[in-house]
DRENKE-153451 format. One record per residue (C-alpha): x, y, z; residue in three letters. Coordinates in steps of 0.25 Angstrom, whole numbers. Example, Ala and Ser with C-alpha at 12.3 -4.5 7.8 and 13.67 -1.06 7.14 Angstrom:
node c1 49 | c2 -18 | c3 31 | type ALA;
node c1 55 | c2 -4 | c3 29 | type SER;
// end
This chain:
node c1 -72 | c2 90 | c3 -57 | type UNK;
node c1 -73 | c2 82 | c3 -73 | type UNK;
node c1 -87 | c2 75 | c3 -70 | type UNK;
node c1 -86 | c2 70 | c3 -85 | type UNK;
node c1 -75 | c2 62 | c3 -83 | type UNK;
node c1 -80 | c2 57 | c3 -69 | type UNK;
node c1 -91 | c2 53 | c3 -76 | type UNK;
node c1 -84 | c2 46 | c3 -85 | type UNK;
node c1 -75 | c2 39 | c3 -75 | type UNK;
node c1 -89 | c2 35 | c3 -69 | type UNK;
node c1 -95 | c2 30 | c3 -81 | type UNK;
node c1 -82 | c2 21 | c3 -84 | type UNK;
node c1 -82 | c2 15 | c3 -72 | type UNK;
node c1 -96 | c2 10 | c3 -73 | type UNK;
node c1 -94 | c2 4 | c3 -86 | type UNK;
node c1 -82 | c2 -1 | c3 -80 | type UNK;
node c1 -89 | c2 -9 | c3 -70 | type UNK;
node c1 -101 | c2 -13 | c3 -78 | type UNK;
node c1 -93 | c2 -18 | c3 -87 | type UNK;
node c1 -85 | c2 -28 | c3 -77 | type UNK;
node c1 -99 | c2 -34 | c3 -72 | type UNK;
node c1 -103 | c2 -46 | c3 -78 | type UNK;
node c1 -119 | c2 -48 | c3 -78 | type UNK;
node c1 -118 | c2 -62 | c3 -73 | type UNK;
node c1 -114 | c2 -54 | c3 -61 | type UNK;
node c1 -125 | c2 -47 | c3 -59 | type UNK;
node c1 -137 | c2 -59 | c3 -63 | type UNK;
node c1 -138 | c2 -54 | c3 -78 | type UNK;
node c1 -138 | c2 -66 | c3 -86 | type UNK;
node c1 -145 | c2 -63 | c3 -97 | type UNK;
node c1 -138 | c2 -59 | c3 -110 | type UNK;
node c1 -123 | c2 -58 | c3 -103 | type UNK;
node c1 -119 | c2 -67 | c3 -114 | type UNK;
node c1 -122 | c2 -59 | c3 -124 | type UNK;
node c1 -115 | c2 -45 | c3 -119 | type UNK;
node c1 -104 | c2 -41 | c3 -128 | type UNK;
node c1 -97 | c2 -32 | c3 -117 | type UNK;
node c1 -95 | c2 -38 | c3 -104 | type UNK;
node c1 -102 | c2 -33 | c3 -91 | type UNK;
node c1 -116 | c2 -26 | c3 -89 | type UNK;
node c1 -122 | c2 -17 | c3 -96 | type UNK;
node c1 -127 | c2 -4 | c3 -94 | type UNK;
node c1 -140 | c2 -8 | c3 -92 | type UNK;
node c1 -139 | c2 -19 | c3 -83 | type UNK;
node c1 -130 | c2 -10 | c3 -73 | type UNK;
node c1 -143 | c2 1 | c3 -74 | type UNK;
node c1 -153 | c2 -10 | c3 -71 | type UNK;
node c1 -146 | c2 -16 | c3 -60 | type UNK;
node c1 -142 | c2 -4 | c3 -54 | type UNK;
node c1 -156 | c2 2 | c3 -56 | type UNK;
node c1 -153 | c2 13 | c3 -65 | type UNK;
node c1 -158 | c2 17 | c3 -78 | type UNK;
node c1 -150 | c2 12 | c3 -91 | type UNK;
node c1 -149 | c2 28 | c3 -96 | type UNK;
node c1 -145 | c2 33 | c3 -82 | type UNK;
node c1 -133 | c2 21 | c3 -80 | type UNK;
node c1 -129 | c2 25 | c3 -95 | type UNK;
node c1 -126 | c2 38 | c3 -93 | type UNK;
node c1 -119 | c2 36 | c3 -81 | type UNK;
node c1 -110 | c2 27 | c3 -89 | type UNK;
node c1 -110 | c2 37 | c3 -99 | type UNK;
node c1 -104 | c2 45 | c3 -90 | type UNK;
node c1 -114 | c2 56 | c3 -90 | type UNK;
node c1 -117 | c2 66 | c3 -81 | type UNK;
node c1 -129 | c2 60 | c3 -71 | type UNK;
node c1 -131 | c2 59 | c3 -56 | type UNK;
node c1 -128 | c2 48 | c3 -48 | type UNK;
node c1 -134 | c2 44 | c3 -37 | type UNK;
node c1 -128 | c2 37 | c3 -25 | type UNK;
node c1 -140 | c2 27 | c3 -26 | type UNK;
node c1 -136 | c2 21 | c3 -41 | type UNK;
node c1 -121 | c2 23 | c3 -38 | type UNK;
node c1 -124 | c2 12 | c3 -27 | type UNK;
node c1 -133 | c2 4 | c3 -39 | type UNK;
node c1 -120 | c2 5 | c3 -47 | type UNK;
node c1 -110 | c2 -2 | c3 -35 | type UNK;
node c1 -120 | c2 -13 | c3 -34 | type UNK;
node c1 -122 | c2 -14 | c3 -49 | type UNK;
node c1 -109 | c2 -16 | c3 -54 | type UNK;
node c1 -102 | c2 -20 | c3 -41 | type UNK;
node c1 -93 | c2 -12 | c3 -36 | type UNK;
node c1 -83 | c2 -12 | c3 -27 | type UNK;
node c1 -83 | c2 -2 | c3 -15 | type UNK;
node c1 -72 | c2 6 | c3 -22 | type UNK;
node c1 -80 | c2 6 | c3 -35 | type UNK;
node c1 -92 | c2 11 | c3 -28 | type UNK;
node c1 -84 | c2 22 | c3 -21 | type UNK;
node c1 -77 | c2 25 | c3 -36 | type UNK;
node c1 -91 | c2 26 | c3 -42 | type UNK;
node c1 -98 | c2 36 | c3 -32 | type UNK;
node c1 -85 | c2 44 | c3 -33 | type UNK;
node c1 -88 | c2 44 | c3 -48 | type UNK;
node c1 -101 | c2 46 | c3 -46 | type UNK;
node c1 -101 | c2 59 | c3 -35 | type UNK;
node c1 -89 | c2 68 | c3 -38 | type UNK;
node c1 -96 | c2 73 | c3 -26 | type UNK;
node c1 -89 | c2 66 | c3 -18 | type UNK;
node c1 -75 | c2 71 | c3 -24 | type UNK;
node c1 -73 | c2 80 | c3 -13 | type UNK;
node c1 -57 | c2 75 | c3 -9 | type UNK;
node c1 -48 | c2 87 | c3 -7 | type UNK;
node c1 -34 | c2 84 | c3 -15 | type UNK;
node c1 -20 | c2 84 | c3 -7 | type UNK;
node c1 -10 | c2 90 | c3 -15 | type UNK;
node c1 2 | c2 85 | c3 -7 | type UNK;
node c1 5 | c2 72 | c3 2 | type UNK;
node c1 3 | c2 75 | c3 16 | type UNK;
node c1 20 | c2 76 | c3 22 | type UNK;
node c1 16 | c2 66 | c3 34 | type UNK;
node c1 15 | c2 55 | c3 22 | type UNK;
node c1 28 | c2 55 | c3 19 | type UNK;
node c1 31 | c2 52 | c3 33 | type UNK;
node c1 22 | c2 42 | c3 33 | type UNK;
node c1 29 | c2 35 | c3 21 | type UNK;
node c1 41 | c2 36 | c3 26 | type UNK;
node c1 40 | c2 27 | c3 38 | type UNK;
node c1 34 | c2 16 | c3 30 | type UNK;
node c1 49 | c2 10 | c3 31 | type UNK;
node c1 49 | c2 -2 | c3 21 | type UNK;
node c1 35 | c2 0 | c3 15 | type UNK;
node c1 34 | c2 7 | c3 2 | type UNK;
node c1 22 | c2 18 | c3 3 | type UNK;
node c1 20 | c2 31 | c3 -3 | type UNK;
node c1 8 | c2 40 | c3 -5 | type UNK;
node c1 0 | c2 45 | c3 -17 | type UNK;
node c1 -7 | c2 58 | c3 -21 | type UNK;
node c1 -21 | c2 61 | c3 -27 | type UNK;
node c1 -14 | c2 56 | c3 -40 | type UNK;
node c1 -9 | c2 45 | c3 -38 | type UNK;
node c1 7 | c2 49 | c3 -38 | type UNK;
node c1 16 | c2 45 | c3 -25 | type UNK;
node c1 18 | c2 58 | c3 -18 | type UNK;
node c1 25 | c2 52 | c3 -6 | type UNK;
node c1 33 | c2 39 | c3 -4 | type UNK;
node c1 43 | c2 31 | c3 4 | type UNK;
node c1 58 | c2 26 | c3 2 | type UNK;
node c1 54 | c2 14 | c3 1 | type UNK;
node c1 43 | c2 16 | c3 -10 | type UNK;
node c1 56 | c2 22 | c3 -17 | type UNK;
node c1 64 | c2 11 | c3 -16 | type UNK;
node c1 56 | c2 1 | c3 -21 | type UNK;
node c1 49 | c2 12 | c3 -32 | type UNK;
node c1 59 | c2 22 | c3 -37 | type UNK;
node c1 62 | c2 34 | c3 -30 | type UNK;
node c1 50 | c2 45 | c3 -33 | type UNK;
node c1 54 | c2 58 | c3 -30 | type UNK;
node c1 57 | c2 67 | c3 -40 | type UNK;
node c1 48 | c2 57 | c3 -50 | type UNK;
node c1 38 | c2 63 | c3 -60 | type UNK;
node c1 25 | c2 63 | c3 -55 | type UNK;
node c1 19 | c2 54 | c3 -64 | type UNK;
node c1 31 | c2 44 | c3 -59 | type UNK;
node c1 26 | c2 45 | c3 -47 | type UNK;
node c1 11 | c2 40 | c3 -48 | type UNK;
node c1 6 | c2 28 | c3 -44 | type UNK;
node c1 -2 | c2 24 | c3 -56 | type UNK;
node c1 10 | c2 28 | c3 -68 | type UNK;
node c1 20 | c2 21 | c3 -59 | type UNK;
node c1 10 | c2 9 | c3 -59 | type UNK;
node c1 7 | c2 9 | c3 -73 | type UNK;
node c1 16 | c2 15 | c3 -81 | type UNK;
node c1 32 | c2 16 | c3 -76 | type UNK;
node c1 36 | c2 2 | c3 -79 | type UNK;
node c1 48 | c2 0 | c3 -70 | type UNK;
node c1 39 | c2 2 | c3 -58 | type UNK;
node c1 27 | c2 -6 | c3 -65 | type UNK;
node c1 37 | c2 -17 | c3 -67 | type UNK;
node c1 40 | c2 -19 | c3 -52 | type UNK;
node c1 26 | c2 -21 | c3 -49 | type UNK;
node c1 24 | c2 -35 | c3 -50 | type UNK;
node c1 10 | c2 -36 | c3 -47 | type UNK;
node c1 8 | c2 -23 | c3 -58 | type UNK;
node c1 -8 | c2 -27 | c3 -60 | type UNK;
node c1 -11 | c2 -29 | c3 -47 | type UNK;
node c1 -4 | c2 -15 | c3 -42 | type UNK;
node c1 -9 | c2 -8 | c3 -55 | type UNK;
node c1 -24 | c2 -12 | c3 -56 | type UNK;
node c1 -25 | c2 -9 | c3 -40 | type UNK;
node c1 -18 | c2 3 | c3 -42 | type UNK;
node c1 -27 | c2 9 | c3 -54 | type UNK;
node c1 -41 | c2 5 | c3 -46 | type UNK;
node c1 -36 | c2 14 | c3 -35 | type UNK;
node c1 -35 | c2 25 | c3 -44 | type UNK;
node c1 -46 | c2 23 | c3 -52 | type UNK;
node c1 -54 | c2 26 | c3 -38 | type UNK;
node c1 -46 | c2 38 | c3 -34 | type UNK;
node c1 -45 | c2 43 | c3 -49 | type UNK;
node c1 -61 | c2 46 | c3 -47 | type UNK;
node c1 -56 | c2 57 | c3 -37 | type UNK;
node c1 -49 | c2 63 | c3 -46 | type UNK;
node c1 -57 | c2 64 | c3 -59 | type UNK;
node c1 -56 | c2 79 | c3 -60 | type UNK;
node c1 -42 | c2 77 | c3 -58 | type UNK;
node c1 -34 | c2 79 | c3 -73 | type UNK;
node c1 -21 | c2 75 | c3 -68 | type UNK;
node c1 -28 | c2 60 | c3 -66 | type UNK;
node c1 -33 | c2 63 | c3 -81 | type UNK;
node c1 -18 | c2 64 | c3 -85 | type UNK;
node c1 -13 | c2 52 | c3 -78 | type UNK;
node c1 -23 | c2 42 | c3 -81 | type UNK;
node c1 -21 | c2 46 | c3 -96 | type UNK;
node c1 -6 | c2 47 | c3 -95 | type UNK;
node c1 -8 | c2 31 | c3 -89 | type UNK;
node c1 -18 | c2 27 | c3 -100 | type UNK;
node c1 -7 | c2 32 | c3 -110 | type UNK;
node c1 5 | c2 25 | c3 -104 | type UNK;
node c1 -1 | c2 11 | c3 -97 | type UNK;
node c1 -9 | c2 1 | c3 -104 | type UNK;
node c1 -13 | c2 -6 | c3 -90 | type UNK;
node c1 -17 | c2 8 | c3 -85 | type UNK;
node c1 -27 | c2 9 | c3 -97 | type UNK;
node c1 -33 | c2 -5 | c3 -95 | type UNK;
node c1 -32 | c2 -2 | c3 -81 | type UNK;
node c1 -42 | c2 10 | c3 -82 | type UNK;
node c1 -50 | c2 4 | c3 -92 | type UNK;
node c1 -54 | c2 -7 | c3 -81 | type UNK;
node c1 -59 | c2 5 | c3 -70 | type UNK;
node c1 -55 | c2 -3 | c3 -57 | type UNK;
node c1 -57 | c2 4 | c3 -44 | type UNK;
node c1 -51 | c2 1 | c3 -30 | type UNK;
node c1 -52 | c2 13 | c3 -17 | type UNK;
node c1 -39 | c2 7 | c3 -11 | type UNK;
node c1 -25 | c2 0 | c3 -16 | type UNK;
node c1 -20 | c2 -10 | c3 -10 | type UNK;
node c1 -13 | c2 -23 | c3 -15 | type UNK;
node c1 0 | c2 -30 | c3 -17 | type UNK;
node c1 10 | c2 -26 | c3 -25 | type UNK;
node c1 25 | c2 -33 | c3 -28 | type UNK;
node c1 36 | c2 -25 | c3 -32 | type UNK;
node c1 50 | c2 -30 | c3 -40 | type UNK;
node c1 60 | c2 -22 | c3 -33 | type UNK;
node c1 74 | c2 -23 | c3 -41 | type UNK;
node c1 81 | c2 -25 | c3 -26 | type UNK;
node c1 71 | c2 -32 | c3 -18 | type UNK;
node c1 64 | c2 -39 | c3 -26 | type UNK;
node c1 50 | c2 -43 | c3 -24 | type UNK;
node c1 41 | c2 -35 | c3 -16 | type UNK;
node c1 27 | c2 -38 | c3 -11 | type UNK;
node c1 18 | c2 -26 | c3 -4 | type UNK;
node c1 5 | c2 -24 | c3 -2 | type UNK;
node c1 1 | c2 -10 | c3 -3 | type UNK;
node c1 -11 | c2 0 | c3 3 | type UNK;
node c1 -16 | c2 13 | c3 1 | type UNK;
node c1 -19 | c2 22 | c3 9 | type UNK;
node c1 -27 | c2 35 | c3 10 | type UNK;
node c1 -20 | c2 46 | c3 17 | type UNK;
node c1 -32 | c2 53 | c3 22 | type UNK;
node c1 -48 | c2 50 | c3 20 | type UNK;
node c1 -47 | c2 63 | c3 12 | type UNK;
node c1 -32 | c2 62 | c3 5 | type UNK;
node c1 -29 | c2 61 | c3 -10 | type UNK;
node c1 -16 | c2 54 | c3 -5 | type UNK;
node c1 -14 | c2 38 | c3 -2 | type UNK;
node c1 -3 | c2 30 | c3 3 | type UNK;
node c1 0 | c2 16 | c3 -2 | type UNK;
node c1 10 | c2 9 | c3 6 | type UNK;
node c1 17 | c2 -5 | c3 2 | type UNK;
node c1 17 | c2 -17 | c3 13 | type UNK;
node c1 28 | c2 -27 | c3 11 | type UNK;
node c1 22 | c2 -41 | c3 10 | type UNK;
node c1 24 | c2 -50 | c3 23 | type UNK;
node c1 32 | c2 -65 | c3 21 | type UNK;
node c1 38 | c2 -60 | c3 6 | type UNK;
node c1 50 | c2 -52 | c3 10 | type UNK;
node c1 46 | c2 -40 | c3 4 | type UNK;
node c1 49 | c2 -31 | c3 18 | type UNK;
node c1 63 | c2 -37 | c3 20 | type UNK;
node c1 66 | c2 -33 | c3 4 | type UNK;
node c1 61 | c2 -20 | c3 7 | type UNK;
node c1 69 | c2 -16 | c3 19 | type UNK;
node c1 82 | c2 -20 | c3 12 | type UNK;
node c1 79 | c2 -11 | c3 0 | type UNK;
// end
């Protein structure tokens, strides 16, 4: 388990979220106008959150203190987080509560599963975000995955950095920022993990929107949105998409793609 870089995802993420609070949010009028950063500072979260200024410092610091669950819940109302931030910062907070045992491979009945989705794209995903398990139709409307390399294969390089499958997305920064704040909250599973290390710096190296992306420290427990496709043969494509967890205690997820109603997207899909 690497504590020090938990503790610096930690104390990033705080920053983050301080930084994005205005204090005319929170009833502190005095002086904003003179701030030359935006957000609160360091000092106004401790007050608020009734910690001292040392002890709030050097959790942002990213030193190694303890943290109660008391001033974790003074933090959430603090800076306003959203249900899926809190669970992202006691997660943080309590590697204790990293006690998820890994799958190594995708459970066979999935395939099944896939296979009778018919005309709706779905495929599942492993612990690292790659596609271990699809459907025809998620081949015919994204290139034929087998025998791909494994870093062609996951769900973020795809996003991000292979252009001809970015290009068909036509709601790229919508699908894209969705997509990152997902994995930001699963990435704090798996900060020990050096192969997420290698991605994430392999993607900070060859996508600019994935560095901003980052940089920003968006966090979202589920996935689900809209997303249009250019397809080459049928033409426009409307879905909305959901993930799913195989299992309570899985590290595989299924996202599957529903055509959308009254747009012609399902009769386009079964004349592919």
């Amino acid at each position: 388990m690497n504590s020090d870089r938990r503790r610096r995802e930690l104390a990033d993420f705080l920053q983050s979220r301080r930084k994005r609070l205005s204090p005319q949010e929170l009833g502190l009028q005095a002086g904003a106008s003179r701030r030359r950063t935006p957000g609160l500072r360091r000092e106004e979260v401790a007050s608020l959150s009734g910690i001292s200024i040392p002890w709030y410092t050097a959790l942002e610091q990213g030193r190694d203190i303890q943290v109660s669950e008391q001033v974790l819940e003074s933090l959430v109302r603090t800076l306003k987080l959203s249900p899926d931030e809190r669970n992202y910062l006691f997660i943080l907070a309590n590697p204790s509560l990293m006690t998820k045992a890994a799958e190594e491979s995708t459970p066979p009945a999935l395939q099944a599963i896939l296979d009778r989705m018919g005309t709706y794209p779905a495929y599942v995903i492993d612990k690292r975000w790659n596609i271990s398990a699809w459907n025809q139709m998620t081949s015919t409307l994204c290139g034929e995955l087998n025998g791909s390399a494994e870093i062609e294969r996951n769900i973020l390089w795809r996003v991000f950095v292979m252009e001809r499958n970015k290009a068909s997305i036509v709601n790229w920064e919508h699908v894209s920022s969705r997509l990152l704040a997902h994995f930001r909250n699963r990435y704090a599973w798996h900060l020990n993990d050096p192969w997420y290390q290698e991605l994430i710096s392999k993607l900070h190296d060859q996508s600019e929107e994935f560095r901003a992306g980052w940089e920003r420290h968006e966090v979202a427990g589920n996935s689900e949105g809209d997303q249009v496709i250019q397809h080459p043969e049928a033409g426009r494509l409307a879905f909305r998409y959901h993930t799913f967890a195989v299992s309570e205690n899985s590290d595989f997820f299924m996202r599957v793609y529903t055509p959308l109603e009254n747009n012609g997207s399902l009769d386009r899909l079964v004349n592919l």
